[in-house]
Residue, then its C-alpha position, 0 to 999 in steps of 0.5 A: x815253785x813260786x820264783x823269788x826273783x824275776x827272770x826269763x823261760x830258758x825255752x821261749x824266753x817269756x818274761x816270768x815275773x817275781x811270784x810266778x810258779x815256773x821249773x826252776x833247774x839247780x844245775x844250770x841255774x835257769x828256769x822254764x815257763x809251765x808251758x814249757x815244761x813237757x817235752x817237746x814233740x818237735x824235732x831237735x833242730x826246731x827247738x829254741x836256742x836257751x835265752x840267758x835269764x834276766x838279771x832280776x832287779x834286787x828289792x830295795x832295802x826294807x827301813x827299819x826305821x829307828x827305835x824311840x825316834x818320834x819320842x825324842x823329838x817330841x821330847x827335843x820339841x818340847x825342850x826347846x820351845x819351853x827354853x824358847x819361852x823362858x829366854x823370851x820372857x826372861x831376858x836377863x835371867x833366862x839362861x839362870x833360870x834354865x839351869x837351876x829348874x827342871x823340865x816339866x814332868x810332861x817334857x820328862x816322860x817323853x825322855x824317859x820313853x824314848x830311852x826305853x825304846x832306845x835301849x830294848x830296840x838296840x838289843x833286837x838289832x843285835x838279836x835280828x838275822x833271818x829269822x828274827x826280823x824287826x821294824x822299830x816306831x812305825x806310824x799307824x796309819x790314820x793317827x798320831x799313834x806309834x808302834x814301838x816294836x815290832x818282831x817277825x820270827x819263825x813262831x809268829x808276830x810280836x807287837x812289843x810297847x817297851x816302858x821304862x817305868x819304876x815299880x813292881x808289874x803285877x796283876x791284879x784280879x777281882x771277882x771271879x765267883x759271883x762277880x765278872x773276872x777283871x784283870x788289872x795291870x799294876x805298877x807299883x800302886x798304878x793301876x796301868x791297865x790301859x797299857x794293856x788297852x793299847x797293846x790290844x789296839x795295835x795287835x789289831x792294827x798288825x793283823x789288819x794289815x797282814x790281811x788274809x796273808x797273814x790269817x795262819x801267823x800268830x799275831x801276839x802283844x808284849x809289854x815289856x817293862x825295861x828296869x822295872x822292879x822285877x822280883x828274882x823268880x818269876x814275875x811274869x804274866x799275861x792279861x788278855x792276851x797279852x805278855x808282860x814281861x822284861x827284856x831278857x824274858x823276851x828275847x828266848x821266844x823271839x829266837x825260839x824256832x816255828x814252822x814259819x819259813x826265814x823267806x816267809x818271815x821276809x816277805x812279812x816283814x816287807x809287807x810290815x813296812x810298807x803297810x807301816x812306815x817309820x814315825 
């Protein structure tokens, strides 16, 4: 087998690192170098004494991170620089002013984001174990762009982009016969297709990442909407390979089993986090 953790041939003592193939023994609980494995031709007194094995280092712990955190801090940044303003400009009436007015529609929707994030990502800790593991805002390399969430389960990858938006998700299609197929993501009487867009980038993203070690894992993008108008049966969908869906219609797949190891889902998660670190 491939050791998990690092430790000591029994036989000759040789150091085996983390991912070495070597003999690993249940009933003493030690392990033998390859080379160590045959039998041995030499007479019994010649044979080398056990060594303990090594006590492996543990792996120090993967950083989650925290969901909808870079949103609210660009949402408290704003804030705070638009009532930095308002008090400088308005020594007298700054505070009156602040209080009878609203933050601007910009400052707003960071809020509303970061809510969305918040509330879908306490739930995917509450869901998380090992076989359903997550990593919440990571910070794609390169860019300003974040990953909301993202779900390493038995059946594959989920990308997850949480949206707390008002209106009904629905798709539209035009053409189809004679013109091209188009699909499009409504909200309501908002054409959100650019969501979609987006999704598809850090799908991207994700798989880019996981390289070769990850060709065999399915790497899937979800929007999922949270308090959208949703109707009582049905409603969900997909576009391009996408799932649009709400949070309750979500988290049946992520526990749902597949043929992926819990120590594979690990080891992916790991590598996730790593490769993507918190925003």
């Amino acid at each position: 087998m491939r050791l998990r953790y690092a430790g000591a041939c029994r036989e000759c003592a040789a150091e085996l690192a983390q991912g070495t193939s070597a003999i690993y023994e249940r009933a003493t609980k030690t392990v033998r170098c390859l080379d160590c494995s045959a039998p041995s031709t030499e007479p019994a007194s010649t044979v080398a004494i056990s060594a303990e094995p090594t006590p492996a280092e543990p792996l120090p712990e993967v950083d989650s991170g925290v969901a909808g955190a870079s949103a609210r801090r660009e949402f408290e940044r704003r804030k705070a620089r638009r009532e930095a303003k308002i008090r400088s400009d308005h020594k007298r009436l700054g505070g009156l002013i602040l209080a009878v007015t609203d933050d601007p529609q910009s400052t707003r929707a960071w809020d509303t984001g970061a809510l969305g994030e918040e509330r879908l990502g306490a739930r995917l800790n509450t869901l998380a174990d090992d076989h359903l593991r997550v990593l919440h805002d990571r910070r794609i390399p390169g860019t300003r762009a974040n990953i909301d969430h993202i779900a390493v389960t038995r059946n594959g990858i989920y990308v997850i982009d949480a949206k707390k938006y008002q209106g009904r998700p629905t798709l539209a299609v035009e053409g189809g016969l004679i013109r091209p197929r188009v699909e499009k993501l409504m909200v309501g009487r908002r054409d959100c297709t650019k969501l979609v867009d987006g999704v598809l980038k850090q799908v991207d993203v994700v798989r880019g990442v996981l390289g070769d070690a990850g060709k065999d894992v399915e790497v899937r993008g979800v929007l999922c909407f949270v308090e959208a108008d949703w109707p009582l049966i049905g409603g969900s969908f997909s576009t391009r390979g996408v799932d649009v869906c709400w949070p309750k219609k979500l988290y049946p797949r992520l526990r749902a089993e597949g043929a992926i190891s819990i120590e594979r889902v690990a080891d992916l998660h790991r590598s996730l986090a790593a490769a993507l670190p918190p925003a």
